[in-house]
N, C-alpha and C positions, 0 to 999 in steps of 0.2 A: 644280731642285737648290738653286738661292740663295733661293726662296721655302721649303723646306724649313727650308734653314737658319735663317734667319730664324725661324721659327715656333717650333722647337726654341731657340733666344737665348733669347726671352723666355719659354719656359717654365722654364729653367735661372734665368732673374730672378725671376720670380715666389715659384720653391722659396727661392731666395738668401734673399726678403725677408721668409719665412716662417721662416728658419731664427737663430737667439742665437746667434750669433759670439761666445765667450767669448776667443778669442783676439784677435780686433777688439778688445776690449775690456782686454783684457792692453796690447795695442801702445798704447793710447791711455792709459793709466795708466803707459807708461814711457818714454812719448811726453812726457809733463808732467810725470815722475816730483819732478824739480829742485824744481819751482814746488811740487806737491804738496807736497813734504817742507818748502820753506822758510815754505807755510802754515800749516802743524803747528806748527812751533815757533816762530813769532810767536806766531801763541794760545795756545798754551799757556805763553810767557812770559807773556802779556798775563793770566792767567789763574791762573796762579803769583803774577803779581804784588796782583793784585786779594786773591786767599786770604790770601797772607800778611799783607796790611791789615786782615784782618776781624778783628775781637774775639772772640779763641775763648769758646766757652758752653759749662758744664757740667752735667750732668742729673744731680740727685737722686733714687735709689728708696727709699721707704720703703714697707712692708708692711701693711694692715690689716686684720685678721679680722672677718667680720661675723658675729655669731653667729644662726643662724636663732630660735632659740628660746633667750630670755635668761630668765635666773633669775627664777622666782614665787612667789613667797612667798608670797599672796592669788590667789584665782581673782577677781581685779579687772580680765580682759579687755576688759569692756565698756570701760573709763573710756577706755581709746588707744584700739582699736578699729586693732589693724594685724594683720591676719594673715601671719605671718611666714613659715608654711609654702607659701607661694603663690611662684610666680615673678618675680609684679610686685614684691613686697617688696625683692629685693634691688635688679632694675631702679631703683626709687625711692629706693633708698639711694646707687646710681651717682649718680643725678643731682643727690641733696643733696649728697655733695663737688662734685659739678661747681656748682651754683650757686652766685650772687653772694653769696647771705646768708653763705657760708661763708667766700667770699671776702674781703667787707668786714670778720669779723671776726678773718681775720688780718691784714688790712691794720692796723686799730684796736691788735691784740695787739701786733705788732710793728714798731706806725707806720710803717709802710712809707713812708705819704706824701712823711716829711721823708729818705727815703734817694734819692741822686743820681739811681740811675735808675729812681726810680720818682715821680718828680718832674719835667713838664714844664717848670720852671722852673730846676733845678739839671742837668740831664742834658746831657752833652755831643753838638751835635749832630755826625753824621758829612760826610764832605765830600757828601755826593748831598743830603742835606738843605739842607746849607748853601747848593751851588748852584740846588737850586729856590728856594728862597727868594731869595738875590740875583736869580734871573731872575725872579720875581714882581714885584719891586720896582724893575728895567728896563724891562720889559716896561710898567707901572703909571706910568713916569715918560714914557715914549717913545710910548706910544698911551694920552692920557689921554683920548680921547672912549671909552672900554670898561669898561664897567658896573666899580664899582669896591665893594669890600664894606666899608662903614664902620665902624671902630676899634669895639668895642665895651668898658665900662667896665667893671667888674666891682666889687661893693662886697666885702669882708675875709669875709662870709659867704659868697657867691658862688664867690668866691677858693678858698675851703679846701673847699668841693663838689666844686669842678671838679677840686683835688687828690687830693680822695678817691676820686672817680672813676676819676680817668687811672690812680691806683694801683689800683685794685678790677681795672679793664681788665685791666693786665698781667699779675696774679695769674694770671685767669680764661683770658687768649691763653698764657700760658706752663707753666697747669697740666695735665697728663696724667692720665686715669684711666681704667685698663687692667685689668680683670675677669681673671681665670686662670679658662681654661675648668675647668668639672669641679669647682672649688671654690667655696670664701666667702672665698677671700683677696681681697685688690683691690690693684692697685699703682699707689700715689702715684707719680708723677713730676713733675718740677719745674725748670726747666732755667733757668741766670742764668748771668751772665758771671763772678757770684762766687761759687767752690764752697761756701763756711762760708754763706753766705745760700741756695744754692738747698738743702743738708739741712735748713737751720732753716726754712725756709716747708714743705717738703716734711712737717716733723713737726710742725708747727705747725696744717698740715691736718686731720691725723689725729687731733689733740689735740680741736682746736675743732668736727672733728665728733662725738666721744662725750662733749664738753663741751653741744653744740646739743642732741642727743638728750635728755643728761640734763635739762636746760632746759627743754625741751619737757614732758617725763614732770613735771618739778614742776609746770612749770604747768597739763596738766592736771587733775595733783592735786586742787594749789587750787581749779581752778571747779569739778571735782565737787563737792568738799566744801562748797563756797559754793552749788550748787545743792541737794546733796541737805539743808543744815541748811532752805532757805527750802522746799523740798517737805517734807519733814518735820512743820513746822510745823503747814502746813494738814493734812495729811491726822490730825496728834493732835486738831488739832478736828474735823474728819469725822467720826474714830470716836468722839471723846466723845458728840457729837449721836449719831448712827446709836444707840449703846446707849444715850440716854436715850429715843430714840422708841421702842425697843422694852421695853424697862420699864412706861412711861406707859403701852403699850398693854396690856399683861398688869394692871397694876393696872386701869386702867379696863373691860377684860373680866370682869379677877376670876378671870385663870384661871392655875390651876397646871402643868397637864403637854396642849395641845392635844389632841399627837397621841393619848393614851390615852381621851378624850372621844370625838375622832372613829374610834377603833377602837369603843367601846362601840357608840356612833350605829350604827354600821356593822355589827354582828352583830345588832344589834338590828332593823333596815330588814330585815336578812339573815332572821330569824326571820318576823317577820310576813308577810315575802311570802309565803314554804313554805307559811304555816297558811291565806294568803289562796289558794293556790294548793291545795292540799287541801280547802278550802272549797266551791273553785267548780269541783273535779271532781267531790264528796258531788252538790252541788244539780247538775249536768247530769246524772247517772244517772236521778233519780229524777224530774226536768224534763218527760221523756216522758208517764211513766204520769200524771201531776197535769195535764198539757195533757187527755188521755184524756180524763178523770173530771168535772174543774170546767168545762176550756173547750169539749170536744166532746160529751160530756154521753152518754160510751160505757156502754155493758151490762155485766155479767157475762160475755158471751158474745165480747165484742168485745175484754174486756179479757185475757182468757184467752188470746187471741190472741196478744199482746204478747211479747214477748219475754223482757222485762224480770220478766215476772209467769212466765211458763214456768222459766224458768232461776232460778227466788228456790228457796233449799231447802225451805222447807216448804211449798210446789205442787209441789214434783218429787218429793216423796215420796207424796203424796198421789195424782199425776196416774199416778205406779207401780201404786196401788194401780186406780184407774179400770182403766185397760191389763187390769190381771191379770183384774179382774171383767167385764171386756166379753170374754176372752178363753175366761172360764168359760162365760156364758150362749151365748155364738154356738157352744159346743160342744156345751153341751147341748141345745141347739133343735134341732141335728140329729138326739137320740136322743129329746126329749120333746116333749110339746105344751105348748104354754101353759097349761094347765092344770094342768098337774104341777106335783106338791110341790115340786120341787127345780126346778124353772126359774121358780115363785113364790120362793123362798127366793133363785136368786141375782138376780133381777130386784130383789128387794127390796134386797139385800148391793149392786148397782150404784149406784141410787138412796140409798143411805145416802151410797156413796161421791162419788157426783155433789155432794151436799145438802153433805159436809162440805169440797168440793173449793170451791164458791161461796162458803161461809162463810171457807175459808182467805185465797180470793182477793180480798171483802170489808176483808177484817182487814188481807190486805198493801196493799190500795191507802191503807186508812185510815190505815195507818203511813207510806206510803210520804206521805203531803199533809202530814202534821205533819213527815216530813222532810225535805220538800221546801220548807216554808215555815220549821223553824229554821236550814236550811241557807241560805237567803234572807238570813234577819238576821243570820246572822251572819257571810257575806259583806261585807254592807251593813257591819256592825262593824270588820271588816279592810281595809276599802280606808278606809276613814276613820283608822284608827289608821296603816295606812301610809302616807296622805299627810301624818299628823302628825311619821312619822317624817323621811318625806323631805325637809319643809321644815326639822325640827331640822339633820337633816346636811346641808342645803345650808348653815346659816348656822353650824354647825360648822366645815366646809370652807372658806369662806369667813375663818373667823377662822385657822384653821390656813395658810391661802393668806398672808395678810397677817404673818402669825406667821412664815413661811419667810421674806416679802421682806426684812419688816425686818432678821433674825436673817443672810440673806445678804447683808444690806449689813453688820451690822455682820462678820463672818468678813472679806466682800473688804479692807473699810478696816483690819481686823487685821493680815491677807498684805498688805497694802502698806506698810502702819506698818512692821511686823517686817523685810520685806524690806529700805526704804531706809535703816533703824536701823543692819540689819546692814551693810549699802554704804556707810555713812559711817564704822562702828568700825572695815571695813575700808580705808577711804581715810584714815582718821585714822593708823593702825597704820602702814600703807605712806608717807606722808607723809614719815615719815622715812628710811625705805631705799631708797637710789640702786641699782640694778642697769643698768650698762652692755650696750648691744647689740653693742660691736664695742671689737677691744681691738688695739694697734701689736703686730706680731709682728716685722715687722724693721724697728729703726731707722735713719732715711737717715744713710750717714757722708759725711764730704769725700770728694768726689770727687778724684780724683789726675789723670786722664786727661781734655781736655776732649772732648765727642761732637760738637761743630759748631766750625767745618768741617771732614771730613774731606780734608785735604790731599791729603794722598799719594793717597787714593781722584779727587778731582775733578780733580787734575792728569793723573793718568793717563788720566782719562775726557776731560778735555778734547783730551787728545792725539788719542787715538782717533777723536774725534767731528771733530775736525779733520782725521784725515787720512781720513774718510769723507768729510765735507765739502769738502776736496780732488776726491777722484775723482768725486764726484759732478760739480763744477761742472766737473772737465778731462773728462768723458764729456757734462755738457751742452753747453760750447763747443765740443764737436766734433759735436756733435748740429745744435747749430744753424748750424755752419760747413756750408752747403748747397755751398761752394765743391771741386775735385779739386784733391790736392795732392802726393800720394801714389802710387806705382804700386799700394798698396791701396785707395786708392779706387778708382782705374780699375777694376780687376777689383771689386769689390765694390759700388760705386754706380753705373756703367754697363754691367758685364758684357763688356768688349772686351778686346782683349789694347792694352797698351802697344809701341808701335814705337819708341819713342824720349823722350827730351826735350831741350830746348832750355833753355840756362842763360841769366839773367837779364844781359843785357852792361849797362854802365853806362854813360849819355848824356843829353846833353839835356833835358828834360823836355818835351815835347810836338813831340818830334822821334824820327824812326825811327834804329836803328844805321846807321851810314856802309855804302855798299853793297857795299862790298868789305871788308867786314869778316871773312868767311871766308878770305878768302888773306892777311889779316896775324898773321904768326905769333907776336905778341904776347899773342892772343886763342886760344892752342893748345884750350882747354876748349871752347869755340865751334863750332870747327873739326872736333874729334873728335865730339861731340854727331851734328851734322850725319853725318858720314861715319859714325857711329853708326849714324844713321836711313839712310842710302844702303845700307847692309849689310844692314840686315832688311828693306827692299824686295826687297833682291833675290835674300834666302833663301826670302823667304815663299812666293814661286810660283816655285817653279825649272823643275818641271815646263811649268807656263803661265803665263810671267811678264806683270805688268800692264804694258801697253805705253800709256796713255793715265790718268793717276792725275788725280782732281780732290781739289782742297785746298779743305777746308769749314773753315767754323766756325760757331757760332750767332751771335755779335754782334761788332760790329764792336770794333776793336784787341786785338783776340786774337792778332796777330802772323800771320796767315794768309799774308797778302800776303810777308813776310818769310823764314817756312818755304819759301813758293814757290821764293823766288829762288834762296836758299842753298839747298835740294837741288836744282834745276836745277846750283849751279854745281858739287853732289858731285857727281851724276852726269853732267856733262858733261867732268869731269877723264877720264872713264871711255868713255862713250858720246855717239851723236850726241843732243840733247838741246835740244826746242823749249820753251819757255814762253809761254804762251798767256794773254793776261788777258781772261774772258769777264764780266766786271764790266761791263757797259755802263753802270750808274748813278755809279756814283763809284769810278771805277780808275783804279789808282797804280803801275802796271806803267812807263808812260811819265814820270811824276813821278818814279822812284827812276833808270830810266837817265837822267834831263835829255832828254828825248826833246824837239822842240818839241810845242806843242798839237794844229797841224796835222798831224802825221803819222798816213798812214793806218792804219789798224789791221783787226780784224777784223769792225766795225760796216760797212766798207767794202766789206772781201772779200764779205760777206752780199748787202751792197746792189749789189753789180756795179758799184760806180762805179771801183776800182782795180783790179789785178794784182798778184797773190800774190807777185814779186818787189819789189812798189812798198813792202810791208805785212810782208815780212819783215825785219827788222833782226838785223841779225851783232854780237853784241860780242866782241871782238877782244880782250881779257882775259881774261874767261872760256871764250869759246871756244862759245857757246851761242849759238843764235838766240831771237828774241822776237817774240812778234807783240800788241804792245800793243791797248787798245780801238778806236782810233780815233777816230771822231767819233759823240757822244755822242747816241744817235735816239732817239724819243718812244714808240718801241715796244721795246723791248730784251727782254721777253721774246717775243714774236711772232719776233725775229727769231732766237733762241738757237732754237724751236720749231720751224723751218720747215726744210723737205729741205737747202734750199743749206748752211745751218750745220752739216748732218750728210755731205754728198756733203766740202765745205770738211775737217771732223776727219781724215774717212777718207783725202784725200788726205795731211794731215800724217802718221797713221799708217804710209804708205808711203816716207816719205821719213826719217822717223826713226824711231829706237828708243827713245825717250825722250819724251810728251810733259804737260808739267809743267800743267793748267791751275789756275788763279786762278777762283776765283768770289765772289756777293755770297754776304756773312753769312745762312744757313738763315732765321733769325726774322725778320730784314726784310723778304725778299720769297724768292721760290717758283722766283728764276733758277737755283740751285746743283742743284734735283731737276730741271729740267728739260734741265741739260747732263749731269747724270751720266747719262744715256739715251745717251750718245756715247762713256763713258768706262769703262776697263775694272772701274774698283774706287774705291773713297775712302778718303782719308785724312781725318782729323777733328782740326783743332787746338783744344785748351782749353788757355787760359790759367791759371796755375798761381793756385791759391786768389783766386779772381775771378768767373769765372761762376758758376752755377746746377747741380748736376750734375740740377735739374728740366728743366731749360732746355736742356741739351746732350740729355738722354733724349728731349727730344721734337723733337731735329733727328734725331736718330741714328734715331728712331722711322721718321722720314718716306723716310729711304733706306731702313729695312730691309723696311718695307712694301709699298715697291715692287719688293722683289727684288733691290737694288742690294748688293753685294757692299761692307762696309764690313772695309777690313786692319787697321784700329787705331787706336789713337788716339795724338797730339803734344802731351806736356805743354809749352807754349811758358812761357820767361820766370819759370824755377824759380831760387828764391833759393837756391842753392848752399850760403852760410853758415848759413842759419837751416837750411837740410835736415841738414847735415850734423850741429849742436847737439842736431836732434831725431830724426835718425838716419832718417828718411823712406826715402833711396834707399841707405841702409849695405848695401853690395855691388852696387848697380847700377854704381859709376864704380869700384869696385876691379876689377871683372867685367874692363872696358876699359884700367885703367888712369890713368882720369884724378886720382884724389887722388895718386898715385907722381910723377904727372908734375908736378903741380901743386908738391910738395914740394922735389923736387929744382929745379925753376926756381928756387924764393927761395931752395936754399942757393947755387943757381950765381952 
């Protein structure tokens, strides 16, 4: 059952420490609340007061329009070379008011140099300045072995640089430029301590930038004009040359119109080929039958053959008639003899025809050799006159060739003349007309209201931010307060219930309260504490009450020993009531009654060398008995361990109803788990914001592991005044009573 128990605690810790307690955190924000609140408003005096010292600063807007595409009067693009419709364009005009050039020539415009605060030399420094610098120069007298940066001189040139400078500087840190999405507007801003100076830089930007621009566009005017008059030059002598070489060359040719020569040349080439080409189709016709005749040295019979001589018209009319008469006789052979009239007659009419057919084909070959040979020569004639012509038209071509080159040099160096001619009449023309790219559309006025510091804004923030920084550090100091102080931390950092506490009595300092401190009724708060805690002993188990309670704690002057005594002497007003000091190492049971050394104790009763009447002691005050240490053995847990120490308990259990024991501190040593093995339950004292509540968890750990039944916990030595300021136990002592009692005593 108490092992259940147990097991079920620390699961209920576990959720606990997994769980944001907003309300923990409420009690501890009104728990400091005093402190919190009086942190806020030092800082934010402190902070109030710092704002109201600062030198308020005013900000200038003025307006600029950039126009993408400014007024042309010439298509004289090339000479800038800015393409305005591009994005970059205006980007690069952002950054020309942001640059220094624009900067130095408002500084120059409105000599800024020689004004107060823009003058290293004239400006008045603030106190944070002025203190680094006196601590520069302590620091520089008081540790002089530390590198030290030697004075330098400066010559009246020098001087008015470094002026220029330091003002060019503050321009360029103090000037704003702020683009409006979606448009060409741009807005100047310009922020200075003095409003009539921060409008007139803020316009004065605006000025000197469509001043820069125009500036720019004249100058370069100028070098085009200065480049295109020195090109110019040369290229009029170019083209003077270029048309006298081609002059030169037409007189020394002699020639008037080329290309109409080399057209002639050209139909003429064109001609002679055709007639060279009909020439030498005549002579291959006729090539065949002349090969025949001269070179093969053919027949009549052979040449008939031919084809050439077949197909001529007058063999084909002739070779008709052959046909018809061979056609005749081989008819009539079938009706006659050779002997007949009429197959002599046609025999005779074949042979005419044969006779005139040889003579025809005679006559065509002898035509055909004389054709064959004027067709010869006069081939021979045409290729000679066409390679007469061909060599004219190549040296035609030829001059027409050189005729273009020169004639297209002199055209290029014309188109180039004419062109930069005309690039300078138009750079001459525009020379004089300014066209701005960007014009003020709102001018900056005096500012009436300054924009640095906002007061009213940072005091209110500083408030704020202070009383975050309040709660913060009253939840880290309670963070890091590991100490119990509180009946919420009991419950909440060790998970046990609260049985009482003990108020902090005032004494001696390395001395315990007087031992009868409970029955003097001066100390009524003390007193009720106590009979406090005697009262929920003995609601807690009414059923099965603890008849044997051990008093722990984790380290030593935690008041343990002290809680002993005093609820022994509550509960012995009441019942019969033993205390027991099982401290064999360093116990003070016998120390607080003046016991002497030698009295026997319960080191004795263990060891058999006394009698349980020798070892009991009666105080006759209180009405309690005590069975102090004894005499201090070399084994004291051996002996707390062994049967006789537990047959010993079980006898005081019989004999009273009450028995109080004392033990050594849990973290020192491992005596207090090994007596709670005898005893019904534990009580656990922690001293009020002092220990470790890591430190008590892992005494409390070590009972509940073994099953030992722990009733709660004893805030011992709680500062009553400081609880009650921060309201800790606010209804624990009105519960009982004790603030009522406490008030009415100091009016009695």
């Amino acid at each position: 059952m108490n092992a259940q128990t147990s097991i079920e605690q620390l699961e209920a810790k576990l959720l606990e420490s997994e769980t944001i307690d907003l309300g923990q955190y409420w009690h501890i924000v009104m728990q400091f609340k005093w402190r919190i609140i009086s942190l806020s408003i030092l800082i934010t005096i402190l902070v109030a007061l710092i704002v109201m010292s600062i030198t308020p600063r005013y900000i200038a807007n003025a307006k600029l329009l950039i126009e993408s595409n400014e007024a042309k009067v010439l298509s004289i693009q090339e000479v800038y070379g800015l393409d305005a419709s591009r994005k970059e364009y205006f980007q690069t005009q952002y950054e020309i008011l942001r640059s220094r050039k624009v900067a130095e020539n408002v500084v120059q415009k409105l000599n800024l140099s020689e004004q107060a605060n823009y003058n290293f030399e004239l400006r008045n420094e603030d106190t944070l300045d002025k203190f680094k610098a006196s601590l520069k120069k302590q620091l520089a007298t008081i540790l002089p072995f530390l590198p030290q940066k030697p004075a330098v001189v400066y010559t009246p040139e020098q001087l008015q640089i470094n002026k220029q400078n330091y003002a060019v500087a503050k321009v360029v840190q103090n000037l704003t430029i702020l683009p409006i999405a979606n448009t060409q507007i741009v807005n100047i801003s310009y922020e200075d301590e003095d409003p009539e100076l921060a409008a007139l830089i803020a316009n004065t930007v605006g000025d000197v930038y469509i001043e820069s621009y125009l500036q720019a566009r004249f100058d370069m005017t100028e070098k085009a004009t200065t480049w295109l008059n020195e090109s110019i030059e040369g290229l009029r002598v170019k083209l003077t040359t270029s048309e006298k070489k081609l002059s030169d060359f037409y007189d020394t040719e002699q020639l008037v119109n080329v290309d109409g020569v080399v057209g002639l040349a050209s139909e003429e080439l064109q001609k002679l080929s055709q007639q060279l080409l009909a020439a030498q189709t005549s002579r291959k016709q006729n090539e065949v039958i002349y090969k025949q005749v001269v070179e093969s040295g053919a027949n009549i019979a052979e040449l008939s053959t031919l084809s050439e001589v077949i197909n001529h018209p007058s063999v084909v009319s002739v070779k008709r008639s052959e046909v018809t008469a061979q056609s005749r006789v081989s008819e009539l052979s079938k009706v006659y003899g050779p002997k007949h009239p009429k197959m002599i007659a046609a025999n005779a009419e074949l042979e005419s025809i044969l006779t005139s057919l040889a003579a025809q084909i005679r006559e065509l070959v002898s035509g055909i050799t004389v054709d064959y040979r004027n067709a010869s020569q006069k081939v021979a004639e045409l290729k000679q006159e066409v390679e007469s012509a061909k060599q004219r038209f190549r040296e035609l071509s030829n001059l027409d060739n050189r005729s273009k080159t020169l004639q297209r040099e002199v055209d290029i160096n014309q188109q180039l003349y004419s062109s930069f001619f005309t690039r300078l009449k138009e750079t001459n023309e525009l020379g004089g007309f300014e066209s701005a790219n960007a014009r003020l559309l709102d001018v900056a006025k005096k500012p009436s209201v300054a924009a640095k510091p906002k007061k009213g804004l940072i005091i209110a923030a500083a408030f704020i931010v202070s009383l975050g920084l309040g709660v913060f550090l009253a939840i880290a100091m309670d963070a890091l307060n590991s100490g119990i102080r509180s009946l919420d931390d009991v419950e909440r950092k060790l998970s046990q219930r609260m049985l009482g506490l003990i108020p902090w009595e005032a004494h001696k300092k390395k001395e315990n309260i007087p031992l009868r401190h409970f029955f003097d009724s001066k100390h009524h708060t003390f007193s009720e504490s106590v009979r406090t805690l005697r009262t929920s002993l003995q609601l807690l188990n009414i059923d099965k009450p603890s008849k044997t309670i051990l008093i722990a704690s984790s380290v030593p002057k935690e008041g343990k020993s002290t809680v002993a005594i005093n609820l022994g002497f509550a509960l012995g007003q009441l019942h019969k009531v033993l205390i027991v000091d099982t401290d064999l190492r360093r116990p003070t049971l016998a120390k607080q009654f003046d016991l002497p050394g030698f009295q026997p104790g319960l080191a004795n009763l263990i060891a058999g060398t006394h009698k349980l009447d020798e070892c009991i002691v009666y105080d006759e005050f209180s009405g309690v008995d005590l069975v102090c240490a004894g005499t201090v053995p070399n084994n004291p847990q051996e002996l707390l361990a062994s049967e006789q120490f537990k047959k010993i308990m079980k006898g005081f259990a019989a004999m009273y109803e009450y028995i109080i024991v004392d033990s050594a501190p849990i973290q020192a040593v491992s005596d207090a788990v090994v007596v709670s093995n005898v005893c019904d339950s534990v009580i656990y004292v922690v001293k009020s914001d002092s220990t470790s509540y890591k430190m008590i968890n892992s005494g409390l750990s070590r009972f509940i592991s073994l099953g030992h039944r722990v009733d709660g916990i004893i805030l011992n030595q709680v500062d009553l005044k400081k609880a009650k300021k921060q309201g800790e136990y606010a209804g624990f002592y009105d519960q009982y009573g004790y603030n009522s009692y406490q008030s009415e005593t100091k009016k009695t």
